[in-house]
C-alpha positions as CSV (number, residue, x, y, z in Angstrom):
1,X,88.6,109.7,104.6
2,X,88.8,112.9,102.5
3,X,91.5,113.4,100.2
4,X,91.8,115.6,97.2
5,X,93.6,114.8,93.7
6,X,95.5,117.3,92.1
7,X,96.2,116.5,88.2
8,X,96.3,118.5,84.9
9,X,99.1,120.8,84.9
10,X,101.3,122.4,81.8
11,X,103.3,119.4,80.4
12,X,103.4,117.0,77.6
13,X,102.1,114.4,80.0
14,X,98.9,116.2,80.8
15,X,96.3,113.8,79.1
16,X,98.2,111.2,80.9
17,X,97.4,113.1,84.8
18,X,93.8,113.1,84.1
19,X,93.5,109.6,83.1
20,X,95.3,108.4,86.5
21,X,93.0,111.1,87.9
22,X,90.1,108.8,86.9
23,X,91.3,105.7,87.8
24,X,92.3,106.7,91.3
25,X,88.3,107.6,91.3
26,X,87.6,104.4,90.5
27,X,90.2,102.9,93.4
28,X,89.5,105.2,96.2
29,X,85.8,104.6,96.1
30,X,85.4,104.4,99.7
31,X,87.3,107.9,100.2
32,X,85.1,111.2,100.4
33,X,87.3,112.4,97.5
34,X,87.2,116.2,95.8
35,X,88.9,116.9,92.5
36,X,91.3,120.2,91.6
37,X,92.5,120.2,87.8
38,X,95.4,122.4,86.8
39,X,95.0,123.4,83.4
40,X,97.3,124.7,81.0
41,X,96.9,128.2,81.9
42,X,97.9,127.8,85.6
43,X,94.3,127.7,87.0
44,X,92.4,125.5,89.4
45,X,89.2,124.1,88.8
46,X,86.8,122.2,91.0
47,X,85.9,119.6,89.1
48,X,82.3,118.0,90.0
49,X,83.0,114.3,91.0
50,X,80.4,113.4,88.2
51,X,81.8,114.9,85.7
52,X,85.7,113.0,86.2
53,X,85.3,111.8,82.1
54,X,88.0,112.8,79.7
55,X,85.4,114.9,77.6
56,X,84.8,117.6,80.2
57,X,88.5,118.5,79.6
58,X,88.6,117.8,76.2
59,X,85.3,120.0,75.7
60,X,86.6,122.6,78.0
61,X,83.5,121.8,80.2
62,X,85.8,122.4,83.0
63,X,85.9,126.2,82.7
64,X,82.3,126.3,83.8
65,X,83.0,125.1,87.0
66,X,84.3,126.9,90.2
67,X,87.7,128.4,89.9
68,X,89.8,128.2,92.9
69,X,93.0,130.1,94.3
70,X,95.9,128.7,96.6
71,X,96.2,130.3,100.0
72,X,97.2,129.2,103.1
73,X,96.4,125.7,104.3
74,X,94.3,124.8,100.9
75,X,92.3,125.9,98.0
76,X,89.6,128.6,98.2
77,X,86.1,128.9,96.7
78,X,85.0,132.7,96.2
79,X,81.3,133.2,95.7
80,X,78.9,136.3,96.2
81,X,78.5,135.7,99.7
82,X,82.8,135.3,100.7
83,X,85.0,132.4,100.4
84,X,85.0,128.4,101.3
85,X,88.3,127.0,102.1
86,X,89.0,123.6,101.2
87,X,91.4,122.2,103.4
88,X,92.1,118.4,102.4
89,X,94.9,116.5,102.3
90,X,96.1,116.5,98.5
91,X,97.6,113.8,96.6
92,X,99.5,115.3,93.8
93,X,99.0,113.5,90.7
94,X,100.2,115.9,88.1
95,X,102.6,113.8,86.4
96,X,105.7,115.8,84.0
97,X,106.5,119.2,84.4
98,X,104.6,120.9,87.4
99,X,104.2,117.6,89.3
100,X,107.5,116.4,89.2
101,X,109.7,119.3,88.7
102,X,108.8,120.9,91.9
103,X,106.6,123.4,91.2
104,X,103.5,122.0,92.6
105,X,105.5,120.7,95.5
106,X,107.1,123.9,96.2
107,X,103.7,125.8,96.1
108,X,102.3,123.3,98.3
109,X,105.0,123.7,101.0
110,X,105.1,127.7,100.6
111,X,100.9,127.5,101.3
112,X,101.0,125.1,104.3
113,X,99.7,122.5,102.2
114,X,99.7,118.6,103.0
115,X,100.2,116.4,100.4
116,X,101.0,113.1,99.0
117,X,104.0,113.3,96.5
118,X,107.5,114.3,96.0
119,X,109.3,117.0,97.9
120,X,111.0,119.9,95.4
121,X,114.4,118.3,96.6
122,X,113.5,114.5,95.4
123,X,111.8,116.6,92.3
124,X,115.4,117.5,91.5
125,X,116.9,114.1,91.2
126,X,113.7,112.5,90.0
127,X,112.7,114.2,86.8
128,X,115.7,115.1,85.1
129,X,117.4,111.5,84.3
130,X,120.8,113.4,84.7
131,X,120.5,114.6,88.1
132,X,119.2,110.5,88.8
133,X,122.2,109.0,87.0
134,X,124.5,111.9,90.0
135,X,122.2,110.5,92.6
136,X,122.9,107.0,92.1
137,X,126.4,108.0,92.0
138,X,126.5,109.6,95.2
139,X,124.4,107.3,97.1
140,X,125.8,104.0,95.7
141,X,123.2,102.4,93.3
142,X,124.4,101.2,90.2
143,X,122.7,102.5,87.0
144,X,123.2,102.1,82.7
145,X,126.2,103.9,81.6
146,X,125.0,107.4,79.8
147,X,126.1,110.1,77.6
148,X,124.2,113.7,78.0
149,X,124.5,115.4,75.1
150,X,123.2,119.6,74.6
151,X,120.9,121.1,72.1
152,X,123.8,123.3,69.4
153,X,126.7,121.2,70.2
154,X,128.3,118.9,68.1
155,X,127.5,115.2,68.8
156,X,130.0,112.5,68.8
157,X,128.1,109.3,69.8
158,X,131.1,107.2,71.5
159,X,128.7,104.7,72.6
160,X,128.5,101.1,70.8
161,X,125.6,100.4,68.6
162,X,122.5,100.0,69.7
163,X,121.2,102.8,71.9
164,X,118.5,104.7,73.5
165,X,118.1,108.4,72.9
166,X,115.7,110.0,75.5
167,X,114.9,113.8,76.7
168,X,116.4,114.4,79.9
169,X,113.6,115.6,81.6
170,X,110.2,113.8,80.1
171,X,108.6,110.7,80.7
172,X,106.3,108.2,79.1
173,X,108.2,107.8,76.4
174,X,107.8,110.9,74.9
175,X,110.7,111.8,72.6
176,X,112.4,108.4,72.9
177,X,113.9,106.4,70.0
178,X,115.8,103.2,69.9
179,X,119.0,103.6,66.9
180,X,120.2,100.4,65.2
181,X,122.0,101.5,62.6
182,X,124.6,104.8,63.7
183,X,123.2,107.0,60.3
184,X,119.7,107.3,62.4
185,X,121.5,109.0,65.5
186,X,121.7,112.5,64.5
187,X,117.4,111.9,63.4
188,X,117.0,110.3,67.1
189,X,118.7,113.4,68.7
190,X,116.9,116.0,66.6
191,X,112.9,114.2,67.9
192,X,114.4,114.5,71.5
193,X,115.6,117.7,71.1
194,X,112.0,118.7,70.3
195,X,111.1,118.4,74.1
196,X,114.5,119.3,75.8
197,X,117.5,120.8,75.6
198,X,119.5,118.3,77.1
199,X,119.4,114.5,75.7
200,X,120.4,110.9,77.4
201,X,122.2,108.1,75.1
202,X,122.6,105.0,76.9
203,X,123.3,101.6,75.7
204,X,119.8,99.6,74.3
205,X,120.5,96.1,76.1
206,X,119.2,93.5,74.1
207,X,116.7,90.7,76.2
208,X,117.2,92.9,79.5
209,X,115.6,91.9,82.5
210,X,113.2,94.5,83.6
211,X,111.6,94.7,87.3
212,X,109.7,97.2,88.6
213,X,108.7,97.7,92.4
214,X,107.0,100.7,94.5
215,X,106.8,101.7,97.6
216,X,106.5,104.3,100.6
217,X,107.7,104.8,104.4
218,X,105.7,105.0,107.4
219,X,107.2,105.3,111.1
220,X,110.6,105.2,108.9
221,X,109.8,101.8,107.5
222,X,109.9,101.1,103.9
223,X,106.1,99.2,102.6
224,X,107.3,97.2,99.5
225,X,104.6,96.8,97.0
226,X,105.0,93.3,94.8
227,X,107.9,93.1,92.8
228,X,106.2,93.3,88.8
229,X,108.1,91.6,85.5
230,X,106.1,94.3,83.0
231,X,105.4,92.3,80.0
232,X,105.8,94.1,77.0
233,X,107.3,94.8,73.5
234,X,110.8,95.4,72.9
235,X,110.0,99.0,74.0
236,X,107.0,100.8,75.0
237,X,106.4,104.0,72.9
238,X,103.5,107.1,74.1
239,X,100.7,105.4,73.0
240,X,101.1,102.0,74.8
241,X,102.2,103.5,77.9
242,X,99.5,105.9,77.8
243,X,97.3,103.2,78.1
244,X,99.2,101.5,80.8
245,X,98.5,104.6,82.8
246,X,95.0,103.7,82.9
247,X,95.8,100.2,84.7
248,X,93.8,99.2,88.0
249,X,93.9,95.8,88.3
250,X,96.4,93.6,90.8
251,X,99.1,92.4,88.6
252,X,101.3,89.1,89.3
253,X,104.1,88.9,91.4
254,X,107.5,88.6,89.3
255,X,108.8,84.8,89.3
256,X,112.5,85.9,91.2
257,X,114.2,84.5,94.1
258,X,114.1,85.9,97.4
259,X,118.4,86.8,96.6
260,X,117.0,88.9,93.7
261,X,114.3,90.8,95.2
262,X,116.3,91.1,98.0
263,X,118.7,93.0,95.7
264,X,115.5,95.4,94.4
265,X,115.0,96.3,97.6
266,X,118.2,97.2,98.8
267,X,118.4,99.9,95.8
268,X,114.8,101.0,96.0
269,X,115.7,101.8,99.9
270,X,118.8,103.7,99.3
271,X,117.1,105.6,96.7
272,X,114.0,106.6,99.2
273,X,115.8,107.5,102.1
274,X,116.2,111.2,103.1
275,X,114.7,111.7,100.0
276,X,111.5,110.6,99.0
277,X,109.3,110.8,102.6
278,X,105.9,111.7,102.2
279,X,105.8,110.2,98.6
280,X,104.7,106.7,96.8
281,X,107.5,106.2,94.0
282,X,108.2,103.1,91.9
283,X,111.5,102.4,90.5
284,X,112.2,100.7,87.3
285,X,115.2,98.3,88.0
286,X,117.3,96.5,84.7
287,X,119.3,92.6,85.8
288,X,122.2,92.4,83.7
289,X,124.3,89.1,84.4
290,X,122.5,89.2,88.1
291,X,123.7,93.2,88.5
292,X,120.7,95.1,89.4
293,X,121.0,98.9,87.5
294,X,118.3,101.3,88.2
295,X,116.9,102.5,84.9
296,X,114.4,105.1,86.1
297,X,112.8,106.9,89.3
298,X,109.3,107.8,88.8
299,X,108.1,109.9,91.8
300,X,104.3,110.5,90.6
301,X,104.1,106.6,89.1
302,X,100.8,106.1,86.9
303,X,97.5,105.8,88.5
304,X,100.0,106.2,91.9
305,X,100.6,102.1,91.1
306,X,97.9,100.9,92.7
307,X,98.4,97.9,90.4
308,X,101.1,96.7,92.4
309,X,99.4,96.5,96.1
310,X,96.9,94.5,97.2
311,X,95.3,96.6,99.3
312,X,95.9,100.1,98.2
313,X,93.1,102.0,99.9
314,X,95.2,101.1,102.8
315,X,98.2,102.7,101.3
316,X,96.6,105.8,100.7
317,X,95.1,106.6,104.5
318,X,98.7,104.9,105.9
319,X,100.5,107.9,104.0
320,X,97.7,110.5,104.8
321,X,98.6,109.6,108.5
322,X,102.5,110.4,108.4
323,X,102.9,113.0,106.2
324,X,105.9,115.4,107.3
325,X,105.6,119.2,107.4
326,X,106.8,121.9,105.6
327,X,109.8,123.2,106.8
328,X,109.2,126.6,107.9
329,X,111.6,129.0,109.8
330,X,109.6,131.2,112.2
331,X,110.6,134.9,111.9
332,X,111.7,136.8,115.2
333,X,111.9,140.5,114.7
334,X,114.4,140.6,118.0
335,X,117.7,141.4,115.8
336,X,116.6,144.3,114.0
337,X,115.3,145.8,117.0
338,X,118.6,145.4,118.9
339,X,119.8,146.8,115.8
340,X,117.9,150.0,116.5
341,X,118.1,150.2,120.0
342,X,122.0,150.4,119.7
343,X,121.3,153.1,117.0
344,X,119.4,154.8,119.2
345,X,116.1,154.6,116.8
């Protein structure tokens, strides 16, 4: 099937999009597969399938190759004799600001676009780690106790020793730092304060469980992928995850109990419905005493966490088949005229 992948975009995480970019090339082998990158400037590129290598973008190579501009129902090629319209299914891969704000997603849907990915609406709750802490809230799913602190204000930790000081709105550890000692709070606040102006404190829970499980729906069924036990260090700073991203082999399937993954589910589903249709997510899930707290939402997961499935080619062309539409009101000009017929104009 034909499919393109969107990645790049204007974020911190922008390395990270174009090295899921070229694994998904490498796990979509059997799709007829194009490639748009979003560079830093706000322009498309069509990148030549041979040339998916990280030193095209780090060499600006990319520049050289067609530019393309969003209109209705896809991207389009201008050349000395008119215009090609390319008119595939995206999936949106542009992880961090763009992808996962709702930028892209709210582009997509104004241009009659389908795509894979979050809608601007499960952008929202997604990327800013306050707005998921109000969704869980709301919707019943239990999560790690937080402080939000702002960027000028004075900071009174009121949160026991250790803790974990993130940017409200970044991911892949970007800007995060674990405090063990209460004199290196104010330091930990002023790094995440570098990339946001809002900031998350929550307790750092020592020998935590950690599970992590994806998933989509299709004829409003969820499709679980494994449930995954990441094995890692005590935490997981840029430069380890950033070569997570790159990950393309099966993992194994976590050593739980059907109660406990039972449990994962249960959250993961509340979390998706009315929310996340259209979209692969994976949520990252702490055990606490057998209490299962969601830690994190990611909406646009690495490399799409094709680790996770066993068959994920089949994932892929099941939610290029049931993708829903943008919501679009049609315009009737009928009450302005009975405006001016009553005028007499």
């Amino acid at each position: 099937m034909k499919l393109t992948i969107l990645f790049g975009g204007a974020s911190f995480e922008h390395e990270i999009s174009i090295v899921s970019a070229i694994t998904i090339k490498e796990k979509l082998a059997s799709f007829d597969l194009s490639f748009v990158f979003c560079d830093g400037d706000h322009k498309f590129y069509l990148i030549d399938e041979k040339k998916m290598k990280s030193t095209t973008f780090s060499t600006k190579e990319h520049k050289k190759m067609p530019e393309l501009t969003l209109v209705n129902n896809g991207f389009a090629q201008k050349s000395l004799f008119g215009s090609t319209l390319h008119t595939n299914p995206i999936l949106n891969l542009i992880h961090g600001g763009d992808g996962e704000d709702g930028t892209i997603a709210s582009l997509l849907d104004f241009f009659d676009i389908k795509y894979i990915g979050p809608r601007k609406e499960a952008c929202t709750f997604s990327y800013d780690k306050r707005y998921t802490k109000y969704l869980c809230d709301a919707i019943g799913v239990k999560s790690v106790a937080y402080k939000v602190f702002h960027k000028n204000e004075a900071a009174n930790l009121g949160l026991s020793i250790p803790v974990i000081v993130k940017p409200a709105s970044l991911g892949s550890s970007i800007g995060v730092s674990i405090v063990k000692d209460e004199s290196e709070f104010d330091y930990a606040l002023d790094t995440a304060f570098e990339y946001d102006d809002a900031v998350l404190v929550e307790p750092f829970i020592e020998g935590v469980k950690e599970y992590n499980l994806a998933g989509y729906m299709i004829n409003d069924k969820i499709h679980f992928s494994i449930v995954e036990e990441p094995q890692k260090e005590e935490f997981l700073d840029f430069e380890k995850k950033y070569m997570d991203f790159s990950r393309s082999e099966q993992v194994s399937r976590a050593d739980i109990d059907e109660e406990l993954t039972n449990k994962l589910k249960s959250s993961f589903e509340k979390v998706y419905r009315g929310m996340f249709e259209g979209a692969l997510i994976r949520c990252d899930f702490f055990v606490v005493k057998g209490e299962v707290l969601l830690n994190e939402i990611n909406p646009i997961p690495g490399s799409m966490a094709n680790y996770l499935f066993k068959d994920f080619e089949q994932v892929i062309r099941e939610l290029s088949s049931a993708l829903p539409d943008a919501k679009r009101v049609k315009v009737s000009y009928e009450y302005i005229d009975s405006i001016s017929s009553a005028k007499g104009k």
